[in-house]
LOLUMVO-48617 format. One line per 10 residues: their letters; for each residue x, y negated, z negated of N, C-alpha, C. Coordinates in nm, 2 decimals. Example, Ala and Ser with C-alpha at 12.3 -4.5 7.8 and 13.67 -1.06 7.14 Angstrom:
2
AS	1.32:0.57:-0.78:1.23:0.45:-0.78:1.32:0.33:-0.78 | 1.28:0.22:-0.71:1.37:0.11:-0.71:1.29:0.00:-0.79 .
***
This chain:
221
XXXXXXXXXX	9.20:-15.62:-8.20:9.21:-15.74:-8.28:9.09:-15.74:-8.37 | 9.15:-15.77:-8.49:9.01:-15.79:-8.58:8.92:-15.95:-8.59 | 8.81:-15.90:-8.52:8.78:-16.00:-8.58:8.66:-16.07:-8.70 | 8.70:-16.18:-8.76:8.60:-16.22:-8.87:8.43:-16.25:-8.87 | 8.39:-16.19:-9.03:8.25:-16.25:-9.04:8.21:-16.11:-9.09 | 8.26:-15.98:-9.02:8.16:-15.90:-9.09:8.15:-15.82:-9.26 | 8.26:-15.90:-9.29:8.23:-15.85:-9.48:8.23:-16.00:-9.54 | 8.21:-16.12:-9.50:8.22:-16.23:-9.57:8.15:-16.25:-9.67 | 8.16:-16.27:-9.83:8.09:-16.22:-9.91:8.01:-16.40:-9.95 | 7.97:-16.44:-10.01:7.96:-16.54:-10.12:8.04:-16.50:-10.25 .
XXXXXXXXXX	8.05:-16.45:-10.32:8.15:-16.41:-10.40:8.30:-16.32:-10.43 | 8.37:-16.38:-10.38:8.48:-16.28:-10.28:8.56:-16.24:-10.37 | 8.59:-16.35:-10.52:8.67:-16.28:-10.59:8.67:-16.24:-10.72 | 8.51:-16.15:-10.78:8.46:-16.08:-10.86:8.55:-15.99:-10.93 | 8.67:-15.92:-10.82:8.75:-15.84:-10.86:8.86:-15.81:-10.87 | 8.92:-15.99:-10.86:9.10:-16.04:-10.82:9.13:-16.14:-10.93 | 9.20:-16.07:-10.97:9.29:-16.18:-11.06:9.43:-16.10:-11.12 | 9.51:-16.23:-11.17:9.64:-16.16:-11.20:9.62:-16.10:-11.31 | 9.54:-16.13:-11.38:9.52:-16.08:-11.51:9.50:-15.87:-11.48 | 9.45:-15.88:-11.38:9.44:-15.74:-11.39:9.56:-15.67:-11.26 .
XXXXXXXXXX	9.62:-15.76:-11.24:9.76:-15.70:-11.14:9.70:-15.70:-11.05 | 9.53:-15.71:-10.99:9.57:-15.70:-10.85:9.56:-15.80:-10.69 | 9.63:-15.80:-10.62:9.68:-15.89:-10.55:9.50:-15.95:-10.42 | 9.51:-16.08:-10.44:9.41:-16.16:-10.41:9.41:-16.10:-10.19 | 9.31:-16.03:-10.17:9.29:-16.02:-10.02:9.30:-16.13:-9.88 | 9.40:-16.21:-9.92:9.46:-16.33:-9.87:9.63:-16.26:-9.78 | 9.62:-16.35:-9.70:9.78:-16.34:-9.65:9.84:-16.49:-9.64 | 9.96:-16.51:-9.71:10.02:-16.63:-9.72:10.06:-16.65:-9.62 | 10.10:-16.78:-9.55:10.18:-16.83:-9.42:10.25:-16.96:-9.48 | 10.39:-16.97:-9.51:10.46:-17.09:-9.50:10.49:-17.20:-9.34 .
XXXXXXXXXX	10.47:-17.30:-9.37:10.46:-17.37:-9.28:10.63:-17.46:-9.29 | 10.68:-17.45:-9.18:10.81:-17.44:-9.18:10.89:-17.51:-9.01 | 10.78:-17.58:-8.97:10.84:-17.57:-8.82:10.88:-17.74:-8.82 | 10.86:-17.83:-8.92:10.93:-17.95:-8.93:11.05:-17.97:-8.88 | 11.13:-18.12:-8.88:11.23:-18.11:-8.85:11.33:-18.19:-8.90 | 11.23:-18.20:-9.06:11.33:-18.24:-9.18:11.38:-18.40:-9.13 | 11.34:-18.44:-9.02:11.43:-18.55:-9.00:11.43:-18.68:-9.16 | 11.35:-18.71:-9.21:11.40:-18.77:-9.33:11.47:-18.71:-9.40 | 11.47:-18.54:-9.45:11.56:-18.53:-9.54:11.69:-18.52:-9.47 | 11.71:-18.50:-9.33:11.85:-18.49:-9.31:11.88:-18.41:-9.27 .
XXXXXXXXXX	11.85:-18.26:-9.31:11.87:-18.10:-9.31:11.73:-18.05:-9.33 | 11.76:-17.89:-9.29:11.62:-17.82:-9.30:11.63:-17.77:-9.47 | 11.51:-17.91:-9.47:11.47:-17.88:-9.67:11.48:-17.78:-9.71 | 11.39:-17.64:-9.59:11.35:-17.52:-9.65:11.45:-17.43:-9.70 | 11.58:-17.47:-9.67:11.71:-17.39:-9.73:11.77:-17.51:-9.84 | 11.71:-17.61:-9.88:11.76:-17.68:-9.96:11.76:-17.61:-10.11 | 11.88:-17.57:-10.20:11.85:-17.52:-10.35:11.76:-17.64:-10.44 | 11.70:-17.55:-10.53:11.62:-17.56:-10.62:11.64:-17.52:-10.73 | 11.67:-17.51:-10.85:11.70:-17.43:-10.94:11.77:-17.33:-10.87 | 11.90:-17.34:-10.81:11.97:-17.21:-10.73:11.91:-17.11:-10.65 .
XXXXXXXXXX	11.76:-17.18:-10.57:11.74:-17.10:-10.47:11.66:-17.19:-10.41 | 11.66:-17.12:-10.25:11.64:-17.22:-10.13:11.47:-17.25:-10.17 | 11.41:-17.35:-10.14:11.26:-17.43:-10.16:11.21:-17.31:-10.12 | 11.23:-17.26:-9.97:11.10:-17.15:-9.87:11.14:-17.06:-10.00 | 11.21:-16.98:-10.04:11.21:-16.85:-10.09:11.13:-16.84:-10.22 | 11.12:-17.00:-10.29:11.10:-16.96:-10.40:10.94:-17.01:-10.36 | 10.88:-17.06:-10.24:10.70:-17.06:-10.23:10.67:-16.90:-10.20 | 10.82:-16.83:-10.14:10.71:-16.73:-10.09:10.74:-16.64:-10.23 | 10.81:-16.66:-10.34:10.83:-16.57:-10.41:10.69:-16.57:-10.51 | 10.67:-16.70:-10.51:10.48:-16.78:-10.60:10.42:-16.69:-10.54 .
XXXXXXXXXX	10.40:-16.75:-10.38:10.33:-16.71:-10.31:10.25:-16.57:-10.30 | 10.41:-16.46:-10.36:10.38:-16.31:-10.30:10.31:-16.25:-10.45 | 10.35:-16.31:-10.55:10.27:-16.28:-10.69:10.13:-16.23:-10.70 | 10.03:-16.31:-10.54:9.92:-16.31:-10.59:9.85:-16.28:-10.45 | 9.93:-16.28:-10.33:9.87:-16.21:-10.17:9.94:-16.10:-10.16 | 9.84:-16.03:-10.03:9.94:-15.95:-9.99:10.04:-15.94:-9.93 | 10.07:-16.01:-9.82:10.19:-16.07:-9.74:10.18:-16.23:-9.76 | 10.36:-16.21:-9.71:10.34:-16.36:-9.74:10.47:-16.36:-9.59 | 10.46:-16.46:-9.49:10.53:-16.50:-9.32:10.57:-16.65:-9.31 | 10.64:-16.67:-9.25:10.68:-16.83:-9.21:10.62:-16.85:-9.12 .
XXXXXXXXXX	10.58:-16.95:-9.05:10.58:-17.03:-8.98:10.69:-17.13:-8.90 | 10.78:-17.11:-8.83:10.90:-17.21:-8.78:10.87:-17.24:-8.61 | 10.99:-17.30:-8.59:10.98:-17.32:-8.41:11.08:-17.22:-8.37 | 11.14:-17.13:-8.45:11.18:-17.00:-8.40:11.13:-16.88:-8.45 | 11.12:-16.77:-8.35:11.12:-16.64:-8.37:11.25:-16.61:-8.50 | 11.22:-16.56:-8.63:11.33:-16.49:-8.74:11.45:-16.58:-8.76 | 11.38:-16.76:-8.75:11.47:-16.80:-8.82:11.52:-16.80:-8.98 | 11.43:-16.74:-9.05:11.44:-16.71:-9.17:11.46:-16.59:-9.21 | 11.51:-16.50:-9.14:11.54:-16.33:-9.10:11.60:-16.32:-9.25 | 11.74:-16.44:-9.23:11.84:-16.40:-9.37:11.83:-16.43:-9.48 .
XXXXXXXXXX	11.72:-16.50:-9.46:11.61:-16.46:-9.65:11.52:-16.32:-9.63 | 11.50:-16.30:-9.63:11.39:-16.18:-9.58:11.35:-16.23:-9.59 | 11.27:-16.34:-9.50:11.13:-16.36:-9.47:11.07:-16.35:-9.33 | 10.96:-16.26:-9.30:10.95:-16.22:-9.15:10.86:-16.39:-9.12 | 10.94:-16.42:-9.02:10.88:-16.57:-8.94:10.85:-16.57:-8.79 | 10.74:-16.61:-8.75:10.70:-16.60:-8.68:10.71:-16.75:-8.56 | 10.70:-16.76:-8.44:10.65:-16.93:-8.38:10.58:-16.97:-8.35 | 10.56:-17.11:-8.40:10.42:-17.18:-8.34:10.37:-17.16:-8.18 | 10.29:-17.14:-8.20:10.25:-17.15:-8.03:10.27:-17.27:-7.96 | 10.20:-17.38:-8.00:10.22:-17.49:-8.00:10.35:-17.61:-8.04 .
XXXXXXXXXX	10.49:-17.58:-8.00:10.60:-17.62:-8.04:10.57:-17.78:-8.07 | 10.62:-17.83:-8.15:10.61:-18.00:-8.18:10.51:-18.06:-8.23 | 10.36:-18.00:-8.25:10.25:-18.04:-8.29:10.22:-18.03:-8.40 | 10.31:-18.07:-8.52:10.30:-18.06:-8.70:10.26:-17.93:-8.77 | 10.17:-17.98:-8.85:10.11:-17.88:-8.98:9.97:-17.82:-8.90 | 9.87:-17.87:-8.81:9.81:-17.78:-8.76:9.89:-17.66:-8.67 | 9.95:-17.71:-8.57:10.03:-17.58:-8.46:10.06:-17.47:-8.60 | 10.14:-17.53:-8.70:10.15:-17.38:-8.79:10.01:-17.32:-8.82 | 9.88:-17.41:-8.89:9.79:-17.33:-8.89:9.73:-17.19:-8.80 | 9.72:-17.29:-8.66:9.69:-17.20:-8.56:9.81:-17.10:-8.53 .
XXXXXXXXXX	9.92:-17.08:-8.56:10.01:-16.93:-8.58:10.00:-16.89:-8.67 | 9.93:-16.94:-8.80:9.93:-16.82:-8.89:9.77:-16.79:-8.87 | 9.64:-16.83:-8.82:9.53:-16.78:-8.80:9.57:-16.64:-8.66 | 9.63:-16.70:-8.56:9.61:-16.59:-8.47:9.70:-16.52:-8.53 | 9.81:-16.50:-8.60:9.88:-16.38:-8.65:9.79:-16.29:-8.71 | 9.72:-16.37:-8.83:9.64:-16.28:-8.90:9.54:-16.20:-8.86 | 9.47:-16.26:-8.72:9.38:-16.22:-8.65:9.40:-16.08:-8.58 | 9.55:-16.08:-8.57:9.64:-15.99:-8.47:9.62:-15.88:-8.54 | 9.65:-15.84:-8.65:9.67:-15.72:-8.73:9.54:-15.68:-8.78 | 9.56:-15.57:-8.69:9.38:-15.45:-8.71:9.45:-15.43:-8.83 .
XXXXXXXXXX	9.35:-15.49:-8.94:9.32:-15.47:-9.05:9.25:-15.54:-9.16 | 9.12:-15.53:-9.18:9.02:-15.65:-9.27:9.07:-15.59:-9.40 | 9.21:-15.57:-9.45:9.28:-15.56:-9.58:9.28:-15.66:-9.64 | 9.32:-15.77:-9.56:9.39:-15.89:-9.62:9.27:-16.00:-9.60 | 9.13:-15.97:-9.56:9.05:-16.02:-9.56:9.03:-16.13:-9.43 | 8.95:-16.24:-9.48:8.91:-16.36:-9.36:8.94:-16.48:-9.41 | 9.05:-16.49:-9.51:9.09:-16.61:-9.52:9.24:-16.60:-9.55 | 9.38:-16.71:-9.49:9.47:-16.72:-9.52:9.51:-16.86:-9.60 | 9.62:-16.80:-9.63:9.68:-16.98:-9.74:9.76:-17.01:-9.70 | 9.75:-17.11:-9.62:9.85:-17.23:-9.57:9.98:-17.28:-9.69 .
XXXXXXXXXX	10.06:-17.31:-9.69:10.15:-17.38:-9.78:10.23:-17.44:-9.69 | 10.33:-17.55:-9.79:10.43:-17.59:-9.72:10.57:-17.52:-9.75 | 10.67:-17.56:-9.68:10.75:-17.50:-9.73:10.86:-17.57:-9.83 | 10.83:-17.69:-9.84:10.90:-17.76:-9.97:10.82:-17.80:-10.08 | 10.75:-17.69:-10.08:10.67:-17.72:-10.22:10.74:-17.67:-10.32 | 10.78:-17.72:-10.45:10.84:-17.76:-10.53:10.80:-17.64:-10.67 | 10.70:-17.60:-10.65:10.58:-17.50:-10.75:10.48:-17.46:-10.66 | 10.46:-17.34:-10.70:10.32:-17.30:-10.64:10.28:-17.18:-10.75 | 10.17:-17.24:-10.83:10.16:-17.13:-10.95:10.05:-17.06:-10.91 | 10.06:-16.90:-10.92:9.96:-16.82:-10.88:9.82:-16.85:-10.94 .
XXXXXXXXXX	9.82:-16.89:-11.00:9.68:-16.98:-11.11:9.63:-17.04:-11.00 | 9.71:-17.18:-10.95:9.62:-17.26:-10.86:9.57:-17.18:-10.74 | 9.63:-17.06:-10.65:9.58:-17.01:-10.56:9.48:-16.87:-10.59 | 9.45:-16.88:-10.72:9.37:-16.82:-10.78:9.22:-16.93:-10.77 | 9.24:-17.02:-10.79:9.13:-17.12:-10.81:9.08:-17.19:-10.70 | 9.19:-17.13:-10.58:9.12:-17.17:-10.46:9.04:-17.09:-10.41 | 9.07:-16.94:-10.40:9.04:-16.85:-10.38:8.87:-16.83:-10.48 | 8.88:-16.90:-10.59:8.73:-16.86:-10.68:8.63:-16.94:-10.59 | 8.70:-17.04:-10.52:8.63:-17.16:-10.44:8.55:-17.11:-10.33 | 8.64:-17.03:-10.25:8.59:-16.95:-10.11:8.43:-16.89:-10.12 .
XXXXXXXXXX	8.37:-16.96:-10.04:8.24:-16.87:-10.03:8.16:-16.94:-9.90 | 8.08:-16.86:-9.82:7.96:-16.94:-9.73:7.93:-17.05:-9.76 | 7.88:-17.15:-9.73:7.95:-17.19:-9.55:8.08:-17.25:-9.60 | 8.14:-17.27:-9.69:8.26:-17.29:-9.65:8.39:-17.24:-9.58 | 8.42:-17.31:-9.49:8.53:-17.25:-9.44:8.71:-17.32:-9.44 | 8.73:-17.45:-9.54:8.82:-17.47:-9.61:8.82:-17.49:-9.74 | 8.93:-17.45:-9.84:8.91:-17.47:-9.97:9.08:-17.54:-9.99 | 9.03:-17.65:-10.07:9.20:-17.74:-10.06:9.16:-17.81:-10.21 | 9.31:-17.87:-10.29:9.29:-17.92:-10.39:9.29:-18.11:-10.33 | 9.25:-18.19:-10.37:9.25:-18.35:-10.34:9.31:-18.46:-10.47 .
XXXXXXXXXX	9.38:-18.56:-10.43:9.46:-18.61:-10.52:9.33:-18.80:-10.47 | 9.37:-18.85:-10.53:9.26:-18.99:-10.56:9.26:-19.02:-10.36 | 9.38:-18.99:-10.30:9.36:-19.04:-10.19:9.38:-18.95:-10.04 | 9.43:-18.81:-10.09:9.39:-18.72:-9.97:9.35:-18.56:-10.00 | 9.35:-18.52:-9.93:9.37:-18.39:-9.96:9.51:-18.35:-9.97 | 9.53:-18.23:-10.02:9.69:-18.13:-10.07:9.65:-18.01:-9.94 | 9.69:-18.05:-9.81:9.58:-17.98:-9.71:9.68:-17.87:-9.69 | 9.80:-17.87:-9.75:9.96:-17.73:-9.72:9.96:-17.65:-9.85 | 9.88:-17.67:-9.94:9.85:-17.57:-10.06:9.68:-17.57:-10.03 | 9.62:-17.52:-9.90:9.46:-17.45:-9.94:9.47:-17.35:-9.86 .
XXXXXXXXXX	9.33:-17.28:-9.90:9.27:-17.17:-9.80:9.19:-17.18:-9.68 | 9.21:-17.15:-9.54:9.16:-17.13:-9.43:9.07:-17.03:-9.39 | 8.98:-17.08:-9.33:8.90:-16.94:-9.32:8.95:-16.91:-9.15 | 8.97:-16.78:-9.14:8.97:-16.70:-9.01:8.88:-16.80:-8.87 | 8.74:-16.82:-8.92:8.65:-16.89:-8.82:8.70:-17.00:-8.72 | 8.80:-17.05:-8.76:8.85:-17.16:-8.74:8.92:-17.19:-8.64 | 8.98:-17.05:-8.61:9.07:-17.08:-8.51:9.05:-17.12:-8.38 | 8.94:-17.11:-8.34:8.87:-17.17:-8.20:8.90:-17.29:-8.25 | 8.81:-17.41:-8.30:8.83:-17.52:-8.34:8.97:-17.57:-8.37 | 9.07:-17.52:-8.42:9.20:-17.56:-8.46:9.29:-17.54:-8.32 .
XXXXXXXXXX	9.25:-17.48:-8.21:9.32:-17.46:-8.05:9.25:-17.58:-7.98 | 9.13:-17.56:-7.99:9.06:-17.69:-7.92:9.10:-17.84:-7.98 | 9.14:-17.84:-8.10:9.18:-17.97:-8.15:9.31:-18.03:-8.13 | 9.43:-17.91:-8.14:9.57:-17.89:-8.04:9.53:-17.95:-7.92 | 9.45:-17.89:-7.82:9.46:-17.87:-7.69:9.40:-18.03:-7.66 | 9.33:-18.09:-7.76:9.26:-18.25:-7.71:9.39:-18.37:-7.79 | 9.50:-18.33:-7.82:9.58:-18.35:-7.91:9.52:-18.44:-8.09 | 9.43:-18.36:-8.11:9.38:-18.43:-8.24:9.45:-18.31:-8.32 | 9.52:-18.40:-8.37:9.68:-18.31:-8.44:9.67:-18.33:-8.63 | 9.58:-18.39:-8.68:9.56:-18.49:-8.80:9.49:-18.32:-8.89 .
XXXXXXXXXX	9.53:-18.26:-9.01:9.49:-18.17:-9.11:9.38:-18.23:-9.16 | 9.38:-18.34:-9.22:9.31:-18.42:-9.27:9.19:-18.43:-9.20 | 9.18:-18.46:-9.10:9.05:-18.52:-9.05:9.01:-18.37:-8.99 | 9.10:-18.26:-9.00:9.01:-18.15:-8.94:8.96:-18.07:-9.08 | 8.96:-18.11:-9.18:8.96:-18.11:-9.34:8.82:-18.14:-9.33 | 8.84:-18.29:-9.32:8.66:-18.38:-9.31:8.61:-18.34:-9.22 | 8.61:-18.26:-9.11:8.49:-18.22:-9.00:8.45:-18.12:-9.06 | 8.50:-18.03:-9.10:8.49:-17.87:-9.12:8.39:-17.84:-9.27 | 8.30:-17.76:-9.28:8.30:-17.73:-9.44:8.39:-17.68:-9.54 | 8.38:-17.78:-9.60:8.53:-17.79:-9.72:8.45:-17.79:-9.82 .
XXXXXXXXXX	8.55:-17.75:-9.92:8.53:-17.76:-10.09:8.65:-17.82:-10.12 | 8.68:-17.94:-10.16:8.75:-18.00:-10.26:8.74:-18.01:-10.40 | 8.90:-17.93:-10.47:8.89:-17.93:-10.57:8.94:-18.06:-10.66 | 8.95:-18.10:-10.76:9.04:-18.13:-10.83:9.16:-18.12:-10.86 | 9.28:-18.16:-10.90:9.41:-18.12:-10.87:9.45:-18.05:-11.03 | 9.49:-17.90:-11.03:9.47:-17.87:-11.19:9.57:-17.95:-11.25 | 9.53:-17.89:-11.39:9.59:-18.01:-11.51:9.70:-17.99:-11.49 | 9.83:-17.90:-11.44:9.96:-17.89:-11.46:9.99:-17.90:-11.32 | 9.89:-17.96:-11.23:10.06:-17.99:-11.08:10.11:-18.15:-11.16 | 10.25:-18.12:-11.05:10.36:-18.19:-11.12:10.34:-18.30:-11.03 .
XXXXXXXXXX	10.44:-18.43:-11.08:10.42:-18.57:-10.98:10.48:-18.53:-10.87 | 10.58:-18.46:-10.83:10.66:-18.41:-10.76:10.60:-18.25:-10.74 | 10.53:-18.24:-10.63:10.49:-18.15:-10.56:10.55:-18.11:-10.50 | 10.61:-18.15:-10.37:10.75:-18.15:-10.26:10.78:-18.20:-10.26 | 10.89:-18.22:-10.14:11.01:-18.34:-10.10:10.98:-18.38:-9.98 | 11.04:-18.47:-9.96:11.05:-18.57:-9.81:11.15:-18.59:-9.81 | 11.28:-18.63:-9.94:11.37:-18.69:-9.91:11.44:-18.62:-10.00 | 11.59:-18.66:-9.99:11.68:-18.62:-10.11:11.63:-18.67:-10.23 | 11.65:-18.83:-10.26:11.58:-18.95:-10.31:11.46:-18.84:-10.41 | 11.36:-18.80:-10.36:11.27:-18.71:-10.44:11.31:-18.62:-10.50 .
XXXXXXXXXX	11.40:-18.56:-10.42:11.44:-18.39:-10.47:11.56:-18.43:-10.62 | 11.60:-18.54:-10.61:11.63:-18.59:-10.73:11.63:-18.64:-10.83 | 11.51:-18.70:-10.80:11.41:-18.74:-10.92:11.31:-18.64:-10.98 | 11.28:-18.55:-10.89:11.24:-18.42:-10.95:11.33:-18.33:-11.07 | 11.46:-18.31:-10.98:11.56:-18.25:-11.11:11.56:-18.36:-11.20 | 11.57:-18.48:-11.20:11.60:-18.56:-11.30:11.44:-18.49:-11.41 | 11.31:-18.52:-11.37:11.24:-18.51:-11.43:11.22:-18.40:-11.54 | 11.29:-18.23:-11.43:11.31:-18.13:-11.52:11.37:-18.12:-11.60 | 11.51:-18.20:-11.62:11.65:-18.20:-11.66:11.63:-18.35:-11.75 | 11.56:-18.39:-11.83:11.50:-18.51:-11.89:11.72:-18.56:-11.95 .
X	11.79:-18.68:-11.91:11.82:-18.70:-12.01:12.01:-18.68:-11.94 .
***
């Protein structure tokens, strides 16, 4: 098992950007183990501009990591997108339980290719432009060990970067049921960014109701 801390730089991404094609030393994890109950159905196969929400974060997503995995409450329930998916360990316990499966996934694979930090996403996120996970990524450095964008009233805690270190803390936090992203955001050293100039009002969905005012928004008219 690999574990983190021994190449952790202060300047990690001197030599990544899309501009020169090559792919950011991050591994993406979609988070996917919801149960949709407001929207009704599982969002993550809901169309989007004619393709399902998961496919098109991990298609953002893969532009700019080197892998990119789900997160669900099954083993390859996303098999028939090609997306290799993995399960929470922690079944029923939200947006952390996915964290803590995609930390020990990444932990699992002898290999410091993909570095000491992964990107969390959701899986109905609506955009995910390789820019912004470029600008998370410029964020990453000692002692931080989250990097997230923040809107006037929380964090955007399913589009940031996790550091490897964490995962002790994110089991013990499960295990006392302190289940809240947020508040394990504010314990932890973070960098909060700004939200860049082009995210949309519509980020994801919750509801149909959204997912339709979003097309409406694209579709002006």
């Amino acid at each position: 098992m690999w574990l983190p801390g021994a190449g952790h730089r202060n300047n990690l991404n001197a030599a990544y950007n899309t501009g020169n094609n090559q792919l950011l030393p991050i591994n993406a994890y979609i988070a996917a183990g919801g149960q949709s109950r407001r929207f009704g159905e599982d969002k993550a196969r809901v169309l989007y501009k004619g393709e399902p929400l998961i496919r098109r974060v991990a298609d953002n997503a893969s532009a700019v990591c080197r892998s990119v995995c789900v997160v669900a409450d099954k083993v390859d329930k996303y098999k028939d997108l090609n997306l290799r998916t993995i399960a929470d360990n922690f079944p029923g316990l939200g947006p952390l339980a996915g964290l803590e499966a995609a930390l020990t996934d990444h932990c699992s694979q002898a290999n410091t290719a993909s570095g000491e930090w992964i990107l969390l996403l959701a899986c109905d996120l609506l955009i995910v432009r390789p820019s912004w996970i470029e600008m998370l990524f410029n964020a990453a450095s000692n002692p931080v060990q989250i990097v997230v964008f923040r809107n006037e009233k929380r964090y955007e805690s399913l589009v940031g970067l996790y550091h490897v270190k964490l995962l002790k803390t994110v089991r013990e936090r499960l295990r006392n049921n302190e289940l809240s992203l947020q508040d394990l955001i504010n314990n932890c050293e973070n960098s909060a960014l700004p939200l860049p100039a082009d995210w949309p009002v519509y980020s994801q969905v919750n509801t149909k109701e959204e997912l339709k005012k979003a097309l409406q928004q694209d579709n002006p008219g």
